[in-house]
C-alpha positions in Angstrom: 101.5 75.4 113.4 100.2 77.9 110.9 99.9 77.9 107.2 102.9 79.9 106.6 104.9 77.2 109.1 103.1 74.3 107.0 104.0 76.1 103.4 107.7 76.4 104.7 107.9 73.0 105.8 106.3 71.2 102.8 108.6 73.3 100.3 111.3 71.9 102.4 110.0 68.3 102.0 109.7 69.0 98.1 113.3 69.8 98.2 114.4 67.1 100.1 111.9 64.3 98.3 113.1 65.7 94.7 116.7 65.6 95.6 118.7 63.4 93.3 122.4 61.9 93.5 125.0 61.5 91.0 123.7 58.8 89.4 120.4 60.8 89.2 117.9 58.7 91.3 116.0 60.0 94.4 118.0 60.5 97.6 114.7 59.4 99.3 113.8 56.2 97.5 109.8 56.6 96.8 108.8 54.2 99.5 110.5 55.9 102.4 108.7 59.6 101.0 105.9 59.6 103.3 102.7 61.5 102.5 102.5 65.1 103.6 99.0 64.8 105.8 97.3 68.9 106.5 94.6 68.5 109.4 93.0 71.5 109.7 90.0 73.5 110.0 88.0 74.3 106.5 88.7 77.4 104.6 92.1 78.4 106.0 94.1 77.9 103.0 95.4 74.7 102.3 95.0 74.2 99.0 96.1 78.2 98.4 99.4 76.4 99.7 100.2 73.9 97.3 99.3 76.1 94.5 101.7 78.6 95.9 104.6 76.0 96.5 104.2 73.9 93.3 104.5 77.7 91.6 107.3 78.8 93.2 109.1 75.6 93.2 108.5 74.8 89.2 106.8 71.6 89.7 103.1 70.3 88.4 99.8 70.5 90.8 96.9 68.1 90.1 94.3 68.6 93.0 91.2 66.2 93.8 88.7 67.2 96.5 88.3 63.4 96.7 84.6 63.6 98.3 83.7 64.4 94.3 84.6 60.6 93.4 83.4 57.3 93.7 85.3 54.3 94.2 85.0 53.4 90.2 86.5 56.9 89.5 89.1 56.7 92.2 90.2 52.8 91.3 89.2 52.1 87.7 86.6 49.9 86.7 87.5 46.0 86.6 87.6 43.9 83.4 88.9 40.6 82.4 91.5 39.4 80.7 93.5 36.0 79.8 96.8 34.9 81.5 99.1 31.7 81.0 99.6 29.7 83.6 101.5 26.3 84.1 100.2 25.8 80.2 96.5 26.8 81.4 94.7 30.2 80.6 92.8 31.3 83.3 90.6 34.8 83.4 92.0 37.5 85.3 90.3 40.3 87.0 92.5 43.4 86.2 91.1 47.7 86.9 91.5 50.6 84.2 93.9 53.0 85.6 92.6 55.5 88.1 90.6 59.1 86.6 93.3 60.5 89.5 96.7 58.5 88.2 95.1 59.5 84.4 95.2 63.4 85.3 98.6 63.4 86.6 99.9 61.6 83.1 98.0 64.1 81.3 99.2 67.1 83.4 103.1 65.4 82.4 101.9 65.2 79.1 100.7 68.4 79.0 103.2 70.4 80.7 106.2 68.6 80.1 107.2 68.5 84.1 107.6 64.9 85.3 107.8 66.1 88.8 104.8 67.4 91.3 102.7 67.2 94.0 99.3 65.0 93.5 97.1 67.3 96.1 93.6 65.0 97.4 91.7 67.3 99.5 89.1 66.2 102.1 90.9 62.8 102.3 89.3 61.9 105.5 85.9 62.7 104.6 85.1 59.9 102.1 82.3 57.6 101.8 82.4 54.2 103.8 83.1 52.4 100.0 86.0 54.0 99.2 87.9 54.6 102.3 90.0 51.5 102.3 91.0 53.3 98.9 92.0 56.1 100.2 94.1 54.1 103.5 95.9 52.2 100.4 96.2 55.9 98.8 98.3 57.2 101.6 100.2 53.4 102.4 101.3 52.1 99.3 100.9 54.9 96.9 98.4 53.5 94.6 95.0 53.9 93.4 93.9 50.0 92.7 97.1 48.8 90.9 98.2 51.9 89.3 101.2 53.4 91.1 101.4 57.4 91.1 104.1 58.5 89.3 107.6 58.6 90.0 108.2 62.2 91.2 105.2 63.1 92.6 104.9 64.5 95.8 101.6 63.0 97.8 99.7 65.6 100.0 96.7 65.4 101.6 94.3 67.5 103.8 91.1 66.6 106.2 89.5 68.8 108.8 89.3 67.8 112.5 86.2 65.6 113.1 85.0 69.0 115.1 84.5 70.4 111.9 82.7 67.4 110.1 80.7 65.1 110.7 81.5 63.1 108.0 85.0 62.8 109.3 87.1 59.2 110.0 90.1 58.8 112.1 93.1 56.8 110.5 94.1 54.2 112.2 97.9 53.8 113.6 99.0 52.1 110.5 98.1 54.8 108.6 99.4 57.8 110.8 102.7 55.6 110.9 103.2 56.5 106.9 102.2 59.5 106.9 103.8 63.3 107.6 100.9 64.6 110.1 100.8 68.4 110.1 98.3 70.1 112.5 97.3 73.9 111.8 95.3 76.3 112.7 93.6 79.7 111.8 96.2 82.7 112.1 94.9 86.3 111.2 98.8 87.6 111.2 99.9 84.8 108.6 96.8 85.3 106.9 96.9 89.5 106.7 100.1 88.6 104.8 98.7 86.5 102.3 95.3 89.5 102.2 98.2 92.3 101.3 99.7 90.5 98.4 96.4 89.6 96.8 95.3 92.9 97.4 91.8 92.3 99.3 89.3 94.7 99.8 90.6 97.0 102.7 88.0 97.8 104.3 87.9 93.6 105.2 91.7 94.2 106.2 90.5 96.7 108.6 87.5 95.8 110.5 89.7 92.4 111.1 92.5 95.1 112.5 89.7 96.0 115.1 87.8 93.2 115.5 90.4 89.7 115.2 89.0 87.8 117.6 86.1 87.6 114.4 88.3 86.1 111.9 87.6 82.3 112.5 85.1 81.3 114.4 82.9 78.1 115.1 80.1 78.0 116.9 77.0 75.7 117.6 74.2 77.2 119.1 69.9 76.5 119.4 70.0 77.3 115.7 72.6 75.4 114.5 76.2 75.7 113.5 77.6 78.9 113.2 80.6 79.9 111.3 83.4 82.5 109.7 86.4 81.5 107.4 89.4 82.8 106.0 88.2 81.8 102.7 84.7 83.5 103.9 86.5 86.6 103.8 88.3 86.0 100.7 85.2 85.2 98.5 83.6 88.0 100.4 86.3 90.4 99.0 86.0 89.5 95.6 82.3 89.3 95.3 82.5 93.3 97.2 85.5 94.5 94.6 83.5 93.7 92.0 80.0 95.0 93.1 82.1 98.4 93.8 82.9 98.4 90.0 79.2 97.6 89.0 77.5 99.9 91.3 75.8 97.1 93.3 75.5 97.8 97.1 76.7 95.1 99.8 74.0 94.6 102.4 73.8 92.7 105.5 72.2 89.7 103.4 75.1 89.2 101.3 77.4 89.6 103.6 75.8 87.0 105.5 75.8 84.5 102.5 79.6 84.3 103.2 80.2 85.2 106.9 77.7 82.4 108.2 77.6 84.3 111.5 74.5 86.3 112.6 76.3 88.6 114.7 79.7 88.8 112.6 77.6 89.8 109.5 75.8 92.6 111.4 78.8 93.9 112.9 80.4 93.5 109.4 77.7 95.3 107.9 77.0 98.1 110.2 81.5 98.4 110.0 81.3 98.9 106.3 78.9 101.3 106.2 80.9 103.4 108.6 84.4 103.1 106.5 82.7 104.4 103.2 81.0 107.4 105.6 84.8 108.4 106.4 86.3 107.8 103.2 83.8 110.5 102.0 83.2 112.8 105.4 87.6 113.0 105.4 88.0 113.5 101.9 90.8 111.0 101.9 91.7 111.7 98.4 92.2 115.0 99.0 93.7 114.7 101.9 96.5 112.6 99.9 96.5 115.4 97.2 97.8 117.8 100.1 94.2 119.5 100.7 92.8 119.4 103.6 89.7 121.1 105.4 90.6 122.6 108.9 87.1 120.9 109.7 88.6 117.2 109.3 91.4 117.7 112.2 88.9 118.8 114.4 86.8 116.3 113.8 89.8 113.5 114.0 90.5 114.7 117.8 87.4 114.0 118.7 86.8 110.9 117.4 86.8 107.4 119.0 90.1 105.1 118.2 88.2 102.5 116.6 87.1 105.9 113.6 90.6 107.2 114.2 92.1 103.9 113.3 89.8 103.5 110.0 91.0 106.7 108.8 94.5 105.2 109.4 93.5 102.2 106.9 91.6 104.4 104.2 94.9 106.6 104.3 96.9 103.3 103.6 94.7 102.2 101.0 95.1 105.0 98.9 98.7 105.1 99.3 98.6 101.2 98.4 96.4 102.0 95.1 99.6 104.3 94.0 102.2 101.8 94.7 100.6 99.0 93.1 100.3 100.8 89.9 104.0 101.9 90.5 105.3 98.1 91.3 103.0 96.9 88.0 104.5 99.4 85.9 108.0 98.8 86.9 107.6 95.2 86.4 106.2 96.1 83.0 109.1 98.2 82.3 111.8 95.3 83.6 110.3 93.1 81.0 110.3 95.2 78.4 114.3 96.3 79.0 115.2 92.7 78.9 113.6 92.2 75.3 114.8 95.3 74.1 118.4 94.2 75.1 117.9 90.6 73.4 116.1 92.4 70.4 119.6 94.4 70.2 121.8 91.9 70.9 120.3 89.6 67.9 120.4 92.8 65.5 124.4 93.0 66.2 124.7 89.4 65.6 122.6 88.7 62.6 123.1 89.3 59.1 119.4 89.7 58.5 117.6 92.1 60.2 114.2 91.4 59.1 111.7 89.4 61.7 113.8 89.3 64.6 111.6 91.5 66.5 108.3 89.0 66.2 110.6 86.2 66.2 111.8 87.4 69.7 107.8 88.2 70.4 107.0 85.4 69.1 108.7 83.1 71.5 108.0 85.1 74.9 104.4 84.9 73.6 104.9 81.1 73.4 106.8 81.4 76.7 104.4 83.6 78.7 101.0 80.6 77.4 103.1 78.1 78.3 103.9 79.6 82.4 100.1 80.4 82.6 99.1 77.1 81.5 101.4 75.9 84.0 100.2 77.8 86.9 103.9 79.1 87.1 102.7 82.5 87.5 100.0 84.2 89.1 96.9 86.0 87.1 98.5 89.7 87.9 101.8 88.4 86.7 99.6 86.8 83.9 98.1 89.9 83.3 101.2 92.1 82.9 102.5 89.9 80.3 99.5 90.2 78.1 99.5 93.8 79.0 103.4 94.3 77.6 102.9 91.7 74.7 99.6 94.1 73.2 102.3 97.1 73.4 105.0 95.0 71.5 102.5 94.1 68.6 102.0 97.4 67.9 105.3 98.1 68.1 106.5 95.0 65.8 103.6 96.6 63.1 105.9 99.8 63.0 109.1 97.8 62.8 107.7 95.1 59.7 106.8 98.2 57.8 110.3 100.0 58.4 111.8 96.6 57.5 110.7 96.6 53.9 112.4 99.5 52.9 115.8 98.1 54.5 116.9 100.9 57.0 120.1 100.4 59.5 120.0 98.5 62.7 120.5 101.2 64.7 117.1 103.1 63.3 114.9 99.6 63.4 116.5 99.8 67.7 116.1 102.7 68.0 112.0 102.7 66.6 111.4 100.1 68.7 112.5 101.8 71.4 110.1 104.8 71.3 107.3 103.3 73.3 110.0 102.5 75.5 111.0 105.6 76.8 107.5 106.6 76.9 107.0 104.0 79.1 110.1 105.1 81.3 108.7 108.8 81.6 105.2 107.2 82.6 107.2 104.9 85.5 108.7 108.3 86.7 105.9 110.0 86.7 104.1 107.6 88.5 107.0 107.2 91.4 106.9 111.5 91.3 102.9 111.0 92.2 104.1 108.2 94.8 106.2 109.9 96.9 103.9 113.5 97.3 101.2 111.1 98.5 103.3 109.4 100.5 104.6 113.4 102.0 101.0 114.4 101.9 99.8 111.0 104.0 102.7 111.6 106.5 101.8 115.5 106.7 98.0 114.7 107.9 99.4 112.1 110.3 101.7 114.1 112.0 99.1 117.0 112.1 96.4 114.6 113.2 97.9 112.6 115.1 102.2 113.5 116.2 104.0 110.3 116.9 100.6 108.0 118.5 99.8 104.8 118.1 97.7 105.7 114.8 101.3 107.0 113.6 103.1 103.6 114.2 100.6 101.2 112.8 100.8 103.8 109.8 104.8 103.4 109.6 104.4 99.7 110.3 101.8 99.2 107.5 104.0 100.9 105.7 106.6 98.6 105.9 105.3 95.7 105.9 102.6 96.4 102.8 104.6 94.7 99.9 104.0 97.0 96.5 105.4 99.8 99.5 108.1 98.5 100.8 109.5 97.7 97.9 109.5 101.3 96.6 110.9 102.4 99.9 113.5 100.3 99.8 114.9 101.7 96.5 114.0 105.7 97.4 115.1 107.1 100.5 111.9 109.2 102.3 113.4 111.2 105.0 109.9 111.4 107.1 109.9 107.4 107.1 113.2 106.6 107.5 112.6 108.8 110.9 109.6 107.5 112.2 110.9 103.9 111.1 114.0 104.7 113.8 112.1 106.5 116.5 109.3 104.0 116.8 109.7 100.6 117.6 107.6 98.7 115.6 106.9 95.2 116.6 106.7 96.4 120.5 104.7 99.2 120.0 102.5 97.3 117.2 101.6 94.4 118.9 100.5 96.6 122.1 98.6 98.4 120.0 96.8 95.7 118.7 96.9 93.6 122.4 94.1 96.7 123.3 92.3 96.6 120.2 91.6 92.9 120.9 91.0 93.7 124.4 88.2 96.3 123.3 
C-alpha cells in the first residue's frame, strides 16, 4: 500500500483501539490491540504520518528513533531492593522505569491527553543487546517491567533489509502480534502531501517530467546510490530559503540531498532551465495581463518538456495568490468568531471593562497550549500569532477608551475597525485572485487552445488545495468550462503515461 492507504488505515485503528463502552473501558481490551508495524523504504514519510494522525485525531505523539538508545535507556537501569518472604527478606533485582515509558508520562503530564500513539522508529534496526527488548516491546507492551500506558497506541516502523544492512527479521511470534503494513514510494500520494506544504515548485515540476526519478535505489561500482521523498523535502527547504538569502543552488548541493550522480545533474541542469523561463516568459507579467507577442511565438516552438514548465511557473504564481487569499480568509474567520464572543459578553455583562483581553487572553492561552500540543501545524501556528499581534493593538485602543466609560456599542464597534479593514484587504486580495486567474487562462488558451498543457493546467487547478478552495466558493465561468469539456483523470494520466515514457 501507500502512505495515504497506511495513514487511513492506522487512523482507523486509532478509532477503533480508543473506542470505549458504556461503562467506559476499551472495546478492544489492551492485550488484543496489536502493534501497528510500517515496513518500508527510508524517507517516504512515516513518521510525517503519525504526526499528521495524532493532530488530526487530538491525541499525544511521543516518537523514538530507537537506534539512538541503549538497552539501559530503553529498560532502566537495575537496582536492589528488599522483599518479605515466608518471614525472610531476600534482595530483589528490580529496573527504573524506561527513558521511553518516562516521556510518554511526561507528555500526559504535560499535555493533559491520556491517550496517544508511542511512535519507535527504526525498530528493526537495533543493536544485537537490545533486540530481545524491542521483541518484548511489540509482544507484551513493556519496556523491562514498566507497562506503556493505558491508551497508547503502539506503532512501529523498519525498512526492508534491502535498504539496511543493519536490518533483523522478526520471528513468527512476533509477526503473530503485530499489524504488518507493507508500503512503498508513491509520487501521486506524495505530490499531494508537496501541494499542501507548499514545496518549492520547480521540485514539483521536474518530478512532473521526470517520475520515474522520485525514489530510487541503486548499487553500482561506486557504491549505493540513492533519491528520497524526504531528499526532496529537505532539498526544498534548504532551496526556499537560499532564494530569500540570495544564495545560488548548484549541482553540489543538490547532490548533498539527492545522493544520485545522474539525478543531481539532471536536477541541476532542470533548475537552471525553470528560472531561464520564469524570466525569458515574463510570467509575472504575463499573469498581470501583459504579454509580448515574442513569448507566443516562442511557446509554439518550444519542446513539451519547456512548454510544460511554463505550465507550472503559470501555476505557481497563481498558487502564491491563493495562498495569501486562503491565509487571510482564515485570518479573517478567526477574527469574526472573537468579535462575536467579544459582543456576546458585552451584552451579557454588567462590566464592560477587560472583557476584550480577558477574551485575548484565553485564546492566547488556547492557541500555546495547541502548539505545544502539535495540534496544529506551524502555518496554522503562524496565523494565530499573526491575528493575536493585531488584537493587542487593538485591546491598547479599547483599555484606553475603557477608562473614560463609553457605551458598549462604541467599545464594539472600535474594536471592530481593524476588522473591516481586514475584510476590504480579503476582497481585495480575491479581486487580485480571480484577474490572474482570467489573465493565466487568457495566455493558455492563446498559447495553447484546449491541449494537453490546458488540462494539466485545469487539473492542477483543481486539485491544488489553497485553489480549489476559492473555486469552490466563486464561480469562474472559463474554469467551470474547461473543467466540463475536458476530462480530467483520462486525459491527465495519458498525459503523464507519455511524459514517463519520454
Amino acid at each position: 500500500m501507500n502512505i495515504k492507504q497506511a495513514k487511513e488505515e492506522i487512523k482507523h485503528t486509532v478509532q477503533a483501539y480508543l473506542s470505549k463502552d458504556a461503562f467506559g473501558e476499551y472495546k478492544i481490551p489492551a492485550v488484543r490491540q496489536r502493534p501497528v508495524l510500517l515496513i518500508g523504504p527510508p524517507g517516504i514519510g512515516k513518521t510525517q504520518i503519525m504526526e499528521q494522525i495524532a493532530r488530526e485525531c487530538e491525541i499525544g505523539l511521543v516518537a523514538y528513533t530507537i537506534t539512538h538508545h541503549t538497552r539501559q535507556s530503553a529498560v532502566g537501569l537495575p537496582f536492589i531492593k528488599e522483599e518479605q518472604y515466608d518471614g525472610k527478606t531476600y534482595s530483589v533485582t528490580e529496573y527504573t522505569m524506561s527513558e521511553i515509558i518516562a516521556s510518554v508520562y511526561r507528555k500526559i503530564e504535560e499535555g493533559g491527553r491520556k491517550e496517544g500513539i508511542l511512535f519507535i522508529d527504526e525498530i528493526n534496526c537495533v543493536s544485537e543487546t537490545l533486540a530481545p527488548t524491542m521483541l518484548q516491546f511489540l509482544q507484551c507492551k513493556t519496556f523491562g517491567n514498566q507497562a506503556v500506558p493505558e491508551g497508547w497506541i503502539i506503532a512501529a516502523a523498519g525498512n526492508p533489509p534491502e535498504y539496511n544492512k543493519s536490518v533483523r527479521d522478526f520471528d513468527m511470534v512476533t509477526l503473530d502480534r503485530v499489524r504488518c503494513m507493507n508500503i512503498e514510494a508513491d509520487l501521486g500520494v506524495w505530490k499531494e502531501y508537496a501541494r499542501e506544504k507548499r514545496l518549492n515548485s520547480a521540485i514539483l515540476s521536474y518530478l512532473e517530467l521526470r517520475p520515474k526519478n522520485f525514489y530510487r535505489v541503486e548499487a553500482d561500482v561506486d557504491g549505493l546510490q540513492f533519491v528520497t521523498a524526504r531528499g526532496w523535502e529537505d532539498l526544498s527547504n534548504l532551496m526556499d530559503v537560499y532564494e530569500e538569502l540570495g544564495i545560488p543552488v548548484d549541482e553540489e548541493i543538490i547532490h548533498e540531498f539527492l545522493r544520485h550522480e545522474d539525478v543531481a545533474e539532471d536536477v541541476s541542469a532542470y533548475f537552471d532551465l525553470y528560472k531561464k523561463y520564469q524570466d525569458d516568459y515574463g510570467i509575472a507579467e504575463i499573469l498581470e495581463g501583459k504579454v509580448k507577442p515574442s513569448v507566443y511565438a516562442r511557446i509554439d516552438q518550444a519542446a513539451f518538456d519547456e512548454r510544460l514548465s511554463v505550465v507550472n511557473l503559470l501555476l505557481d504564481g497563481v498558487s502564491n495568490v491563493f495562498y495569501q487569499i486562503q491565509r487571510e480568509r482564515e485570518i479573517t474567520d478567526v477574527w469574526y468568531d472573537f468579535l462575536k464572543e467579544y459582543r456576546q459578553k458585552l451584552k451579557n455583562s454588567l462590566q464592560a471593562k477587560g472583557i476584550f483581553e480577558t477574551i485575548l487572553a484565553e485564546k492566547t492561552a488556547s492557541d500555546e497550549q495547541n502548539e505545544k500540543q502539535q495540534f496544529v501545524s506551524k502555518a496554522q501556528s503562524d496565523r494565530a500569532r499573526s491575528l493575536n499581534e493585531k488584537l493587542k493593538e487593538c485591546a491598547k485602543k479599547i483599555a484606553a477608551e475603557e477608562t473614560i466609560n463609553i457605551e458598549e456599542t462604541a467599545l464594539f464597534a472600535l474594536a471592530k475597525e481593524p476588522f473591516d479593514a481586514q475584510c476590504e484587504k480579503l476582497q481585495s486580495l480575491e479581486n487580485q485572485g480571480i484577474e490572474t486567474l482570467e489573465h493565466a487562462f487568457t495566455f493558455m488558451e492563446q498559447a495553447f487552445s484546449d491541449g494537453q498543457e490546458m488540462v494539466v493546467f485545469v487539473t492542477e487547478l483543481t486539485i491544488t488545495p489553497e485553489i480549489a478552495v476559492f473555486l469552490s466558493e466563486h464561480r469562474i465561468e472559463r474554469y467551470e468550462t474547461y473543467k466540463n469539456q475536458l476530462l480530467i483523470g483520462t486525459k491527465r494520466a495519458e498525459i503523464l503515461s507519455e511524459i514517463a515514457r519520454d
